[in-house]
C-alpha positions in Angstrom: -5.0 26.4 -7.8 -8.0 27.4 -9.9 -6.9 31.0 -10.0 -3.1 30.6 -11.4 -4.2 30.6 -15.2 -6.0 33.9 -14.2 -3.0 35.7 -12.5 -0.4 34.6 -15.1 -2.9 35.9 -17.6 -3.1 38.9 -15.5 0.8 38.9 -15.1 1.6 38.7 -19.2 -0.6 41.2 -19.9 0.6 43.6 -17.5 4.5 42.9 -18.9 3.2 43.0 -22.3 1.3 46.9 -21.6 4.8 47.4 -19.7 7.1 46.9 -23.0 4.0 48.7 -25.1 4.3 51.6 -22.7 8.4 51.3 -22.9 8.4 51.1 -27.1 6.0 54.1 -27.5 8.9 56.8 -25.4 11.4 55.5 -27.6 9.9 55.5 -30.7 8.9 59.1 -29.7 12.6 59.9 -29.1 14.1 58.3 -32.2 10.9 59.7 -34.2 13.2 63.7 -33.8 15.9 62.2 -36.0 14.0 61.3 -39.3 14.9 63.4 -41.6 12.2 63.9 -44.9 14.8 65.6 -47.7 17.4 64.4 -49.4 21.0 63.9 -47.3 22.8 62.8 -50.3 22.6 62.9 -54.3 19.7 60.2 -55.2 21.4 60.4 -59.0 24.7 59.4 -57.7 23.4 56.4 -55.7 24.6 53.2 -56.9 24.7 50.5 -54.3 21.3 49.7 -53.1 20.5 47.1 -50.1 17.1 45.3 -50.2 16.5 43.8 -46.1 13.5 40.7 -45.3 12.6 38.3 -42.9 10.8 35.3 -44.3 9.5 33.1 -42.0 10.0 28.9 -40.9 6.4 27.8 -42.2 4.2 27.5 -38.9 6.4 29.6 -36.5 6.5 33.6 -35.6 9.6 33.4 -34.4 11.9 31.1 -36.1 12.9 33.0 -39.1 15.4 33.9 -41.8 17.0 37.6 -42.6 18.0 38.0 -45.7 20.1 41.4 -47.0 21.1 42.1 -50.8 23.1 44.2 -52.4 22.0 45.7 -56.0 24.4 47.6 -58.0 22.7 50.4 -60.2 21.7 50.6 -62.9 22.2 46.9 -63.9 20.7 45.6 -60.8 23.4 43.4 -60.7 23.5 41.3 -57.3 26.7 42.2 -55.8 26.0 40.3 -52.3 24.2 38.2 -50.3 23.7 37.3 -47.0 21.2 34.8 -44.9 21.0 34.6 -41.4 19.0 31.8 -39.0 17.4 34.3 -36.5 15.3 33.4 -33.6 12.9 36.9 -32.9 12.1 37.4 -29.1 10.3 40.0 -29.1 6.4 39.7 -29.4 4.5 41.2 -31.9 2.8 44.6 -31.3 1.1 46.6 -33.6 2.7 49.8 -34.4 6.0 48.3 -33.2 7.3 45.8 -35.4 10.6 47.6 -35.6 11.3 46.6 -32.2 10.9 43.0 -33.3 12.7 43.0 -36.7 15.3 46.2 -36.7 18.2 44.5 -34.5 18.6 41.5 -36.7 18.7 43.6 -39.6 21.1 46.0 -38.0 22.9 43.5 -37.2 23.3 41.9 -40.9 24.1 45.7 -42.3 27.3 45.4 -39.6 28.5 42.1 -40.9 28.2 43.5 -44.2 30.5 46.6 -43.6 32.8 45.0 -42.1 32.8 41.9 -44.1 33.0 44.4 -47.8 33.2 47.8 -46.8 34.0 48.7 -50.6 30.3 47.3 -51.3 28.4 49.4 -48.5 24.6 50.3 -49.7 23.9 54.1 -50.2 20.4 53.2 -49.6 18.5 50.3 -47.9 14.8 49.9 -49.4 12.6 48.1 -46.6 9.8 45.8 -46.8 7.7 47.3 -44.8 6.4 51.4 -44.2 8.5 54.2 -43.4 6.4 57.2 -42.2 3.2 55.5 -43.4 2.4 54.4 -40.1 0.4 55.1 -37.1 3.1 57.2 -35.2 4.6 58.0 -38.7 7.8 55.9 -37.2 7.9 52.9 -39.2 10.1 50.1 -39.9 11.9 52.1 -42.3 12.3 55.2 -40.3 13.8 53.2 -37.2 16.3 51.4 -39.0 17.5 54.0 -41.2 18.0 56.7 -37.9 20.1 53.6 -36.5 22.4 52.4 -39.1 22.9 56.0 -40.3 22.0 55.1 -44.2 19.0 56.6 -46.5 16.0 54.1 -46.1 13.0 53.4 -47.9 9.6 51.7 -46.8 8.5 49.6 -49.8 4.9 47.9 -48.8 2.9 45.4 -50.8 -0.2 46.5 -49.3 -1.5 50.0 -47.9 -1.0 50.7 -44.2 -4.9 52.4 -43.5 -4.2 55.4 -41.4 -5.8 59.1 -41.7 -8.6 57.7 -43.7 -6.1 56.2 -46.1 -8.2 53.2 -47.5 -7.2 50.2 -49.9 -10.7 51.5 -52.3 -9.7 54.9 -52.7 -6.1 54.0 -53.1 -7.3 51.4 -56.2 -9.5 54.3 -57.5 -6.8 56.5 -57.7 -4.2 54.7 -59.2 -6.5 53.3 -62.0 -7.2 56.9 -63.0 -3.4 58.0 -62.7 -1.1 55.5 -62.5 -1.8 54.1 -66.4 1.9 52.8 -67.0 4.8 51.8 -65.4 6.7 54.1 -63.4 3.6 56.4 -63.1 2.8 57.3 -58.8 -0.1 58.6 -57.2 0.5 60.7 -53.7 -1.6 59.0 -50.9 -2.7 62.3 -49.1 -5.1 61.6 -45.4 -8.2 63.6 -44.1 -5.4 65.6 -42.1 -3.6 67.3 -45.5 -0.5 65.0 -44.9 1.2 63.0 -47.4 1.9 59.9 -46.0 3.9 58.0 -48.9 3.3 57.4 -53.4 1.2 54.7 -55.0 3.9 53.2 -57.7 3.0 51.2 -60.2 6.0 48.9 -61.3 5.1 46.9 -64.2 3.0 46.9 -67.6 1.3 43.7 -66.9 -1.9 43.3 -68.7 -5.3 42.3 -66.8 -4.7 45.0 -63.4 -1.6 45.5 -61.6 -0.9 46.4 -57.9 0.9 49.2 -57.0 3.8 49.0 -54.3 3.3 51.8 -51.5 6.9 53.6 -51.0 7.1 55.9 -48.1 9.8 57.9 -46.5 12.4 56.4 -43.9 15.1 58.6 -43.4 17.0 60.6 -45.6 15.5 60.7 -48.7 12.9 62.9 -50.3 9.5 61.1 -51.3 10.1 62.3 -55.3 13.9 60.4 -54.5 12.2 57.7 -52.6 9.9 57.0 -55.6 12.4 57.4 -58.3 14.7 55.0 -57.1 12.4 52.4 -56.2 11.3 52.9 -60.2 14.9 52.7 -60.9 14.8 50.1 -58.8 12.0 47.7 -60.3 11.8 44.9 -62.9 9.0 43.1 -61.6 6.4 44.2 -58.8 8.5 44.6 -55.9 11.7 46.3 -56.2 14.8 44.1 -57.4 16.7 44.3 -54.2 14.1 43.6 -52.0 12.6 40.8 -54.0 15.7 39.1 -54.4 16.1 39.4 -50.5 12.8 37.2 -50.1 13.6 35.1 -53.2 17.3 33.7 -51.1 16.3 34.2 -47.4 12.9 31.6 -48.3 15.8 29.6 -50.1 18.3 29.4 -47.5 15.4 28.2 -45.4 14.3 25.4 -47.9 18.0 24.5 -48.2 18.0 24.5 -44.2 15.4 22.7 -43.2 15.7 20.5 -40.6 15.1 16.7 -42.0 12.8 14.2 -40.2 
């Protein structure tokens, strides 16, 4: 009796090393079909998808996915769509993607078929693109799956190659002295992993957003449009994903 906590312990652990084990082949596979340059014309991009999950207050898993439509250059939201989701997948360092992606897929198919004349050009990504560990991110997996030029837009810097949240502030303070100004964030290795941008003109310090590759775009595209992109900190799309999904879930709450 005494030893059941121990084996199911024993058991989870295994199933969890199992799905680890399982994620890291296929993001190794999938990881063959980024692609770093520019598939399309970034100045002829007009429609531009912002994608987030804001969580139920308390929970990991009950959640809300929120995707936006922006229309350039006005920003202009075109559409908007909340979904209740219900993630089932446990979170794994490295391999969020696998938690978050098929929601979001999902929403960008309801979307085409639901406006097909409104289809996004370009989906910017809370989250890291090939500023991450495997240099797979969230932003890389969705965008070789759905087919469409992504970009990972992070509010905070993903520390890998000896990437580190002090040199990154000591940088842009040098460089980055107005808006639309962007630092490359180079590693130990030589690589360039993503851009500081700085996004607004706010007296007192500002905080840059970290914009990394997904698929199909150039970082110099990938930064441009996100300044293109920006009114405030985080880019409009994006922002005004979080702003409606953490809405819908106010609006949605279940009452006592």
């Amino acid at each position: 009796m005494h030893a059941w906590p121990r084996l199911s312990a024993a058991l989870s652990a295994a199933r969890l090393c199992a799905r680890k084990v399982v994620w890291w082949c296929q993001q190794r596979f999938l990881r063959q079909f980024v692609v770093e340059i520019d598939l399309r014309d970034p100045a002829t991009i007009r429609l531009v998808a912002g994608v987030d999950i804001s969580f139920v207050k308390g929970s990991a898993t009950d959640a809300c996915a929120g995707l936006v439509v922006c229309e350039l250059p006005s920003l202009r939201v075109v559409y908007a769509r909340c979904e209740r989701i219900s993630l089932r997948e446990p979170y794994i360092p490295g391999y969020l993607a696998f938690r978050e992606v098929p929601f979001l897929l999902q929403l960008l198919r309801v979307h085409n078929t639901e406006r097909p004349e409104l289809n996004p050009e370009l989906v910017l990504v809370d989250g890291n693109g090939i500023l991450h560990p495997h240099r797979f991110g969230l932003a890389c997996h969705l965008g070789v799956l759905c087919g469409t030029p992504t970009v990972g837009v992070a509010k905070s810097l993903h520390c890998v190659d000896g990437l580190t949240t002090r040199n990154m502030r000591e940088l842009t303070a040098q460089t980055c002295t107005r808006a639309g100004d962007s630092a490359l964030l180079v590693g130990d290795s030589g690589a360039v992993w993503g851009a500081a941008l700085r996004t607004t003109d706010l007296e007192g310090g500002f905080s840059p957003v970290i914009v990394s590759v997904g698929h199909g775009l150039s970082l110099s595209s990938a930064v441009e449009l996100v300044r293109r992109c920006s009114r405030h900190r985080v880019p409009e799309p994006i922002r005004q994903a979080d702003l409606r999904s953490r809405e819908w879930l106010r609006a949605h709450a279940p009452t006592s």
